[in-house]
C-alpha positions in Angstrom: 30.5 96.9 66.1 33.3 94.9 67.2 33.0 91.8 69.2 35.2 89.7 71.0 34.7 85.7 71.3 34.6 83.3 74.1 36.4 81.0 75.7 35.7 77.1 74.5 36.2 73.1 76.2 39.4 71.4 75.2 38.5 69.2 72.2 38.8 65.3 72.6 42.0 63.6 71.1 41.7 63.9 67.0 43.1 62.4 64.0 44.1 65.7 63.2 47.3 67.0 65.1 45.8 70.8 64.3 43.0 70.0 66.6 44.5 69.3 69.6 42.0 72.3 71.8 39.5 74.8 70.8 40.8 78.3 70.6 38.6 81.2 71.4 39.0 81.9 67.6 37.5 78.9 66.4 34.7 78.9 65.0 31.8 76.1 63.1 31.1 78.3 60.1 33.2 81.8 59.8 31.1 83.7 56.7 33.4 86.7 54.6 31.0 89.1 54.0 28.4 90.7 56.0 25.8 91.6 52.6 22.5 90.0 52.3 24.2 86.8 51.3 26.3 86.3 53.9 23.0 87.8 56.9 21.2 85.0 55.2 23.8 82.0 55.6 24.3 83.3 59.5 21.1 83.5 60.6 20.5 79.8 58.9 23.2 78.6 60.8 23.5 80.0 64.2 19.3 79.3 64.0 20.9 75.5 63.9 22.7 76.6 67.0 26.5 76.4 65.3 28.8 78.5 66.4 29.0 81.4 63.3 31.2 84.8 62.7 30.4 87.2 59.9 33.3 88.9 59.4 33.0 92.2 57.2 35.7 94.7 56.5 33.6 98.2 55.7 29.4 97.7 56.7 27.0 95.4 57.8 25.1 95.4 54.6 26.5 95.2 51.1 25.9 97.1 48.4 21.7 96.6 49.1 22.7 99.6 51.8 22.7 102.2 49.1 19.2 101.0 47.5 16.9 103.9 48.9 14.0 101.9 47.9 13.1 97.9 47.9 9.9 96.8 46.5 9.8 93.5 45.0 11.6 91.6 48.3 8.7 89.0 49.0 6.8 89.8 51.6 7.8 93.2 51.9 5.8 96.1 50.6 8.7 99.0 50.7 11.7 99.2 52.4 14.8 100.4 51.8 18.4 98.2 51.7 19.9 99.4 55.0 16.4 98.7 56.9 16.4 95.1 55.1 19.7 93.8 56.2 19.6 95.8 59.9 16.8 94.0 60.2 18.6 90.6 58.9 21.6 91.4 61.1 19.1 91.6 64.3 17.7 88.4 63.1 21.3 86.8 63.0 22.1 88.1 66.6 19.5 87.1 67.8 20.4 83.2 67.1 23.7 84.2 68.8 26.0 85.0 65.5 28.9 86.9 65.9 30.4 90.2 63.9 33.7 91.1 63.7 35.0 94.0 61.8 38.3 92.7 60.1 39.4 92.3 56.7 40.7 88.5 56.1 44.4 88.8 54.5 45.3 85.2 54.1 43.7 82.1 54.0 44.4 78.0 53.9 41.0 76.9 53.1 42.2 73.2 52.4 42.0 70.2 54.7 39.5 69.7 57.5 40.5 73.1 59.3 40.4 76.2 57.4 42.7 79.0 58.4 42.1 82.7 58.5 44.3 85.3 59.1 42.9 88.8 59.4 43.4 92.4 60.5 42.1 90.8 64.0 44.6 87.9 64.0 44.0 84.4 63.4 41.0 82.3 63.3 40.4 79.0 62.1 36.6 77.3 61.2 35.5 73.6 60.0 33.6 75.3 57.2 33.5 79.1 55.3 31.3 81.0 53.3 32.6 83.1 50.5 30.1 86.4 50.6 32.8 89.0 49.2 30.3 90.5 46.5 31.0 92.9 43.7 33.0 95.9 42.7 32.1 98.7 40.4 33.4 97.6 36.8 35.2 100.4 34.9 34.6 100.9 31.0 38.3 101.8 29.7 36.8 105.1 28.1 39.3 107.9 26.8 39.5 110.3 29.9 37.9 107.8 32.7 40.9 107.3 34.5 41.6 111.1 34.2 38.6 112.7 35.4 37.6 110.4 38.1 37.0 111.9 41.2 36.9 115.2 39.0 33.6 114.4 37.3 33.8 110.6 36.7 31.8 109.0 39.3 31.0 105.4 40.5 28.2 105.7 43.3 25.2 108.2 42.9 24.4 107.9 46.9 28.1 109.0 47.6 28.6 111.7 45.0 25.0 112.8 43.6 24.9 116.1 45.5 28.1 117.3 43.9 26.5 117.5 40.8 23.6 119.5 41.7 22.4 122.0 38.9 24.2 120.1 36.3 23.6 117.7 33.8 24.7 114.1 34.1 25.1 110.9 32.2 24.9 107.5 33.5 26.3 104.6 31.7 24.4 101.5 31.6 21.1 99.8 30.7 21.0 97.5 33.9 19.2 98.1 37.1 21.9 99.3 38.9 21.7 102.4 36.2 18.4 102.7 36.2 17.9 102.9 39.9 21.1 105.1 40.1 19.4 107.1 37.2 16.6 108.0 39.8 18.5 109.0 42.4 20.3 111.5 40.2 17.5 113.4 39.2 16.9 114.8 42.1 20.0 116.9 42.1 21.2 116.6 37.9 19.4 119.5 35.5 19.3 116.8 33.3 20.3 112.6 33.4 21.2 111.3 30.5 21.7 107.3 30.4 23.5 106.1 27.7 22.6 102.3 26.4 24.9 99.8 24.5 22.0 97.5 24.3 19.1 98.6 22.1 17.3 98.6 25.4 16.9 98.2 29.1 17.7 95.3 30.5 16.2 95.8 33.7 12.2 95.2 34.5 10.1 97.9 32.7 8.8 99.0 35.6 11.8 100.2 36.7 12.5 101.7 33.4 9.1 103.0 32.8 9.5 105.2 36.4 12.9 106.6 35.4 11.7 107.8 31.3 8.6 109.1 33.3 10.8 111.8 35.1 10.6 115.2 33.5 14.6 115.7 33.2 16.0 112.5 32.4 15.9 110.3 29.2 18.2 107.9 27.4 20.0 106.9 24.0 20.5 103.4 22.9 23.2 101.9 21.2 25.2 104.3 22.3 28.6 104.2 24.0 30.7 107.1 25.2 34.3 107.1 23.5 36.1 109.9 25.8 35.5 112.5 27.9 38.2 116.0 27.5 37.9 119.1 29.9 40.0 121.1 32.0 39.0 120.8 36.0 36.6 118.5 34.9 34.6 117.0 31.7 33.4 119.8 29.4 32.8 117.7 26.0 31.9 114.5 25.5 32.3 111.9 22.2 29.7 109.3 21.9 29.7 106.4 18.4 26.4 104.8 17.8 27.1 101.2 18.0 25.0 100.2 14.9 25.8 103.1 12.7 29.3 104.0 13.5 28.2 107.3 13.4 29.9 109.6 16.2 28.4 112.8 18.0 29.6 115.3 20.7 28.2 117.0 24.0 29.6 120.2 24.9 29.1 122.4 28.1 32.1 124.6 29.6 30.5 124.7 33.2 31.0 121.0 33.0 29.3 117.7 33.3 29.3 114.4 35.7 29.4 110.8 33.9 28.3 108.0 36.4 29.2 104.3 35.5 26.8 101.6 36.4 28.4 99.0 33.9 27.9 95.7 35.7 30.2 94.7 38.4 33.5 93.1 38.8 33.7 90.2 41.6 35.8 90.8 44.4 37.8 87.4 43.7 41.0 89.0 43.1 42.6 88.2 46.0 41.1 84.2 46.9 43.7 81.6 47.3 44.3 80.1 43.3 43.0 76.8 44.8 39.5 78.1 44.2 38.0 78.0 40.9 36.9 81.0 38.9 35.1 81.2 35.1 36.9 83.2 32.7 35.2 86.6 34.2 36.3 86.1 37.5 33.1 84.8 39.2 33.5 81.7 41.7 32.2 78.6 40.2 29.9 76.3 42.7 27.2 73.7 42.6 24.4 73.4 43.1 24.7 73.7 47.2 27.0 76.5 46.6 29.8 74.6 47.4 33.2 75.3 45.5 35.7 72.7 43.9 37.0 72.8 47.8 35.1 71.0 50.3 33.9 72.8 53.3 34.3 76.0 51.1 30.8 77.7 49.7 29.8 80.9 48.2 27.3 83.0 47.5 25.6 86.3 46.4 27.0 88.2 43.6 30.2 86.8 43.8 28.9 83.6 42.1 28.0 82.7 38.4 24.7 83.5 38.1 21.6 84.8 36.0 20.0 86.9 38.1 22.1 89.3 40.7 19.5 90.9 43.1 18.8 90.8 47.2 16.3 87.8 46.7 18.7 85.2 44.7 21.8 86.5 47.2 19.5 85.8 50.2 18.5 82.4 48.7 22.3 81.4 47.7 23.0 82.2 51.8 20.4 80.0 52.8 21.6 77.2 50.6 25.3 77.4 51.1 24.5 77.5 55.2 22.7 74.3 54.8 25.2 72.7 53.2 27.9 74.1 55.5 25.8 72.6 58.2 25.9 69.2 56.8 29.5 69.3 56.3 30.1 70.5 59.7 28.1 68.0 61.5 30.1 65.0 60.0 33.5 67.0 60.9 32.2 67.0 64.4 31.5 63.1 64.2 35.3 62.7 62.2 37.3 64.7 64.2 36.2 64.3 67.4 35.1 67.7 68.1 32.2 68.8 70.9 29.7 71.2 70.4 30.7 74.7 70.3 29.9 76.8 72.7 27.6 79.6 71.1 26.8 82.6 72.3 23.3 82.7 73.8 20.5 83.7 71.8 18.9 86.9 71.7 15.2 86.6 71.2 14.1 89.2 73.1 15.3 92.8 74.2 16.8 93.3 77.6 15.1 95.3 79.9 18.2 98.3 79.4 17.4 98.1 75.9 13.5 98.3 76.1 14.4 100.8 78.5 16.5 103.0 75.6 14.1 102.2 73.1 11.6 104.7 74.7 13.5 107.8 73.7 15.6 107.6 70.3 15.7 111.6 69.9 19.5 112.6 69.4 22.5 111.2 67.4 22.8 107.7 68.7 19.9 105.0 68.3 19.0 102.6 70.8 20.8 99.6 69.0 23.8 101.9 68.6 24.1 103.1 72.3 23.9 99.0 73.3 26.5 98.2 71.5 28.9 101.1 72.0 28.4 100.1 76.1 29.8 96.8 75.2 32.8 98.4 73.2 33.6 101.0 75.9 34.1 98.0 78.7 36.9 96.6 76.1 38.8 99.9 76.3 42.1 99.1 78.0 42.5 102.9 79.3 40.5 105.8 79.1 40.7 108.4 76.1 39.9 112.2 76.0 37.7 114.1 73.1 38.6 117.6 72.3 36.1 120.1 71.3 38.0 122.4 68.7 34.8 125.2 68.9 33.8 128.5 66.6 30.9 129.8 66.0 29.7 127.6 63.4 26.2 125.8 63.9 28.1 122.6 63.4 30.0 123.2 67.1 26.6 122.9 68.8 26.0 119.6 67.0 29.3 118.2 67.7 28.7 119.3 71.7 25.1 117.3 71.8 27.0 114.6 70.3 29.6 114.3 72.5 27.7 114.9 75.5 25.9 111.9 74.9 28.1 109.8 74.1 30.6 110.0 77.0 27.3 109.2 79.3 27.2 105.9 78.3 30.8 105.1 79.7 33.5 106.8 82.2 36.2 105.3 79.5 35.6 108.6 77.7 35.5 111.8 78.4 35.2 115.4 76.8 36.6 119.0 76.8 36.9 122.4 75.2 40.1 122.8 73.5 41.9 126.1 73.4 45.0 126.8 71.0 48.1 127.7 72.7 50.7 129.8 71.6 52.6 126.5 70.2 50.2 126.5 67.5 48.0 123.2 68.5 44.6 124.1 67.5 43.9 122.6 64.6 43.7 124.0 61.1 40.4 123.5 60.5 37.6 123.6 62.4 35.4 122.9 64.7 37.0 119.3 65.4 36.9 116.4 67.6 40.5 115.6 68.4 40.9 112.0 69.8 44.0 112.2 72.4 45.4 110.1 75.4 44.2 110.3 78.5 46.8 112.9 79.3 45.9 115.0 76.8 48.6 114.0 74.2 47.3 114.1 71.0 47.6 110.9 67.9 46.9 113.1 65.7 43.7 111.8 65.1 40.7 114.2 64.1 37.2 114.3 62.8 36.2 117.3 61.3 32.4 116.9 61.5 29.8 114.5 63.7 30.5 111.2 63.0 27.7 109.8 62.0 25.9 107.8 58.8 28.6 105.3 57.7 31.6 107.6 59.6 30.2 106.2 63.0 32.2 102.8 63.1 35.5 105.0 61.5 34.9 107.3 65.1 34.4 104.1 67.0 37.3 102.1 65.7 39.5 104.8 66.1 39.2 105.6 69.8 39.5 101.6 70.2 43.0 101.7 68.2 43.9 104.7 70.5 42.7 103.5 74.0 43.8 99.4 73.1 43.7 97.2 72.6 43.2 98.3 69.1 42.4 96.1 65.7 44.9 93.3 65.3 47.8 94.2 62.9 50.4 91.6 61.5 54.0 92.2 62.7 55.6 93.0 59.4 52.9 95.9 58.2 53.5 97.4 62.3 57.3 97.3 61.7 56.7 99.9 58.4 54.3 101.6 59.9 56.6 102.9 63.2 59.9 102.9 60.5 58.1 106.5 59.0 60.1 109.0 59.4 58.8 111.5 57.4 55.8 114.0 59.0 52.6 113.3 57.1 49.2 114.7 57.0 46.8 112.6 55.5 43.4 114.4 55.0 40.0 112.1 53.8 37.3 113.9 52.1 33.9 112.1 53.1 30.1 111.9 52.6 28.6 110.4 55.3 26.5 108.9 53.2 29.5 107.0 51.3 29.9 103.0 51.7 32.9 103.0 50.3 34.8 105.7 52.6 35.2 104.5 55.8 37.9 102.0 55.1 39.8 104.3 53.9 38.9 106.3 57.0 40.0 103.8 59.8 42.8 102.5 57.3 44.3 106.0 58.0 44.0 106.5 61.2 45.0 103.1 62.0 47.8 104.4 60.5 48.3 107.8 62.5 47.2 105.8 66.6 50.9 103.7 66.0 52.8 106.4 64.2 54.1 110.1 66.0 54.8 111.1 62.4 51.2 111.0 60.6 48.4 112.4 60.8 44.8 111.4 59.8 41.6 113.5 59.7 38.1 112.9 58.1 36.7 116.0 56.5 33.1 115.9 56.0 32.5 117.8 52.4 28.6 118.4 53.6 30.3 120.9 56.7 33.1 122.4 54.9 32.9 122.6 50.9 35.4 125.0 50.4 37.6 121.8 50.6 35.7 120.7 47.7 36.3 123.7 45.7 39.9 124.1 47.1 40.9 120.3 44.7 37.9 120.2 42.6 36.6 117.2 44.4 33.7 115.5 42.7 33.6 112.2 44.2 34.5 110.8 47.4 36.5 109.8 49.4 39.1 111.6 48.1 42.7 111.0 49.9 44.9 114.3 50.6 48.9 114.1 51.3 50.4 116.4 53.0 48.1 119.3 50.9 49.4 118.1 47.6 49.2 114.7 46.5 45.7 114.0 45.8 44.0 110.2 45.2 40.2 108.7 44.8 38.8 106.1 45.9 39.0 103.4 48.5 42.0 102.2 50.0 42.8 99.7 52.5 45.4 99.8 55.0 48.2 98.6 52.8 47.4 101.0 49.8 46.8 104.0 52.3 50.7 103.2 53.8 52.3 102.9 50.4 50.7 105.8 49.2 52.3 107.2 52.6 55.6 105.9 51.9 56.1 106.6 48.7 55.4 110.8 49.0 
């Protein structure tokens, strides 16, 4: 949820010209990256009573939020990855760290002060934490770029269940696969995972539970060479990687291929001062510091051995203990009193405990707390409209709406009825975020917002009511310069980590533009949008009905793609 800082004490007179006061927006330690890596580092340091903010573009989490079950996290008999790090952000809170959801755009991480600017404006920190993890990597098979979203698949949690019945391949010998190779099963007729190694290289454990399943086994030295199909794969060409020798997989009601081929770090975008190997990872010592002082990193993101939840955790806790070091002497150096923190959280308040008694419905205690401290931000009131039918899923969204709107009078509900101008909505039911007048954005959920879609419904009344997520000038000017009337349609699981951005990136879009519109579509309520573009994977971007792209987009990409139709 989002979170807004507190005022600070004038600093004393510095060396440093930069440092003349404390803004609001300044911070001891500002961590990028709110995965197990970067929970770790904030609850070390704001448990050292330094003033800390996470900030994290999509969810609090990381990819560990996908991992239905954890079982070799000391300590810890079973768990599962979004318990773990809910749990870890608590923790954090609780020693008075701050979250902000924001994506950083730029940043001068050299000199004494490092400077951040982000899709919630500027903020500035004496030392940061790089905890930007991992993408996907994609092989460069014949066909991959072809087929994805239309059989070609990149996270089982998001897009298992549209494979149900039929057979599937997963590509890879690491854990990632072999967990992912799990999860499949329940839905594939048959998993297939194909090896380039002449083995697993995860524990055997792990690998001994998945070739213990009835429907799935594997081949080894194996790589696939290109997929061919119509709507979607129906034959597949695979070389042995020892022999040479090539083979074929044919079925004409069509297949799913899942990659699980390592990862790619999400260093793409760093300043060039810090320093990468050759495969992109950030180089750091043995502190997890960088080539840059008062810079760290850690997690997957870093050159390592081992990438799993236990060595990210540790890297966090290591990098924070650094940072602190390196903070304390700037404080000493530059002058600078101690930053007021935000007061720690040990225990529950009496409204929470309260809360806590009764979690029946669609909002948990934890959630209805912080959504009461959003909803006093709101500079004016909003109003929901109920699009109804007769569909089960209207009765769902009226429990949900009911109680959310009595945890604030910023927000209010009410049945929508079409006119004879044509504004009920094409599909339906809907929840239609308008003005308090009634106007509408253009904004609509087509489904409960819940799972991952909750903060996407959240940020988007915020954006409508105001103040709204911090845009930079230049991207606001393009923004209100569309002329052209665009509908931009997101296809979502709510079970999808990699959707919402695209979601609120959208819809960002639509709350400062008359001429777009942006609706989430939840494929679990209404598959015949599914069937309608062959969708396989999500989320899956539509334009204006015709123009149809995978995967997730920020802001940026989601406007260019705009402009460009």
């Amino acid at each position: 949820m989002m979170q807004e800082t507190e005022g600070q004490k004038p600093l004393a007179d510095s060396t440093e010209s930069v440092v003349r006061e404390v803004s609001p927006n300044f911070y001891d330690l500002i961590i990028i990256g709110a995965g197990s890596a970067g929970l770790s580092a904030a609850i070390y340091m704001a448990r050292a009573k330094y003033k800390v903010l996470v900030l994290e573009k999509e969810q609090i989490g990381g990819q560990i939020r996908i991992t239905d079950e954890l079982v070799n996290y000391p300590g810890i008999l079973r768990t599962d990855g979004r318990e773990l790090t809910s749990r870890m952000r608590e923790q954090a809170e609780a020693f008075g760290a701050e979250f902000a959801l924001a994506e950083v755009l730029n940043m001068n991480l050299e000199g004494d002060i490092k400077k951040l600017s982000t899709t919630r404006g500027e903020y500035q920190a004496l030392a940061v934490v790089l905890a930007v993890g991992a993408n996907p990597r994609k092989v460069g098979f014949k066909g991959e770029k072809e087929f994805q979203g239309h059989g070609v698949a990149y996270c089982a949690t998001c897009d298992g269940e549209f494979f149900s019945g039929k057979p599937v391949f997963v590509l890879g010998g690491g854990f990632a696969a072999v967990e992912e190779g799990i999860f499949l099963a329940k839905y594939a007729s048959h998993v297939r995972l194909v090896v380039r190694g002449e083995n697993f290289s995860c524990a055997k454990t792990v690998a001994d539970k998945l070739l213990g399943m009835k429907n799935v086994d594997a081949i080894f030295n194996t790589e696939l060479v290109e997929l061919q199909g119509d709507a979607m794969p129906q034959k597949a060409l695979f070389r042995n990687r020892r022999t040479g020798e090539t083979s074929e997989f044919v079925d004409q009601n069509g297949f799913g291929v899942f990659v699980f081929a390592g990862y790619v770090p999400n260093t793409q975008w760093l300043p060039k001062t810090i320093e990468l190997d050759p495969a992109g990872y950030i180089l750091t010592d043995r502190n997890q510091k960088t080539n840059l002082d008062g810079v760290y990193a850690a997690g997957d993101v870093c050159v390592k051995n081992l990438r799993q939840v236990v060595t990210a955790v540790a890297d966090g806790a290591i990098a924070a203990t650094a940072a602190e070091k390196h903070v304390s002497n700037l404080h000493e150096k530059l002058g600078i009193p101690e930053l007021e923190t935000r007061p720690a959280r040990h225990k529950p308040s009496l409204e929470t405990l309260a809360e806590s008694k009764d979690e029946r419905g669609f909002l948990d205690a934890q959630m209805r707390s912080q959504l009461k401290a959003v909803f006093e931000k709101f500079e004016n009131p909003i109003l929901l409209k109920a699009w109804l039918n007769e569909a089960p899923l209207s009765a769902e969204i009226v429990g949900f709406l009911e109680e959310l709107t009595s945890l604030t009078n910023r927000v209010t509900w009410t049945r929508a009825e079409g006119t004879s101008e044509g504004e009920a909505p094409e599909i339906a039911p809907s929840i239609e975020i308008c003005r308090a007048d009634g106007s509408s954005v253009g904004i609509h959920f087509h489904g409960v917002p819940g799972g991952h879609e909750i903060n996407s419904f959240i940020v988007a009344m915020y954006n409508v009511a105001g103040p709204g997520q911090a845009i930079d000038e230049e991207t606001k000017i393009k923004i209100q310069a569309l002329e052209k009337k665009t509908s931009v349609r997101i296809l979502v699981s709510l079970s999808c980590t990699m959707c919402p951005e695209t979601v609120m990136s959208a819809q960002r879009i639509a709350s400062l533009s008359d001429n777009v519109s942006a609706e989430m579509i939840d494929m679990a309520h209404f598959p015949e949008w599914k069937e309608k573009y062959n969708v396989m994977s999500v989320p899956c971007t539509i334009i204006n009905d015709s123009k149809v792209v995978f995967g997730k987009k920020n802001l940026q990409e989601v406007l260019n793609i705009i402009a460009q139709d």
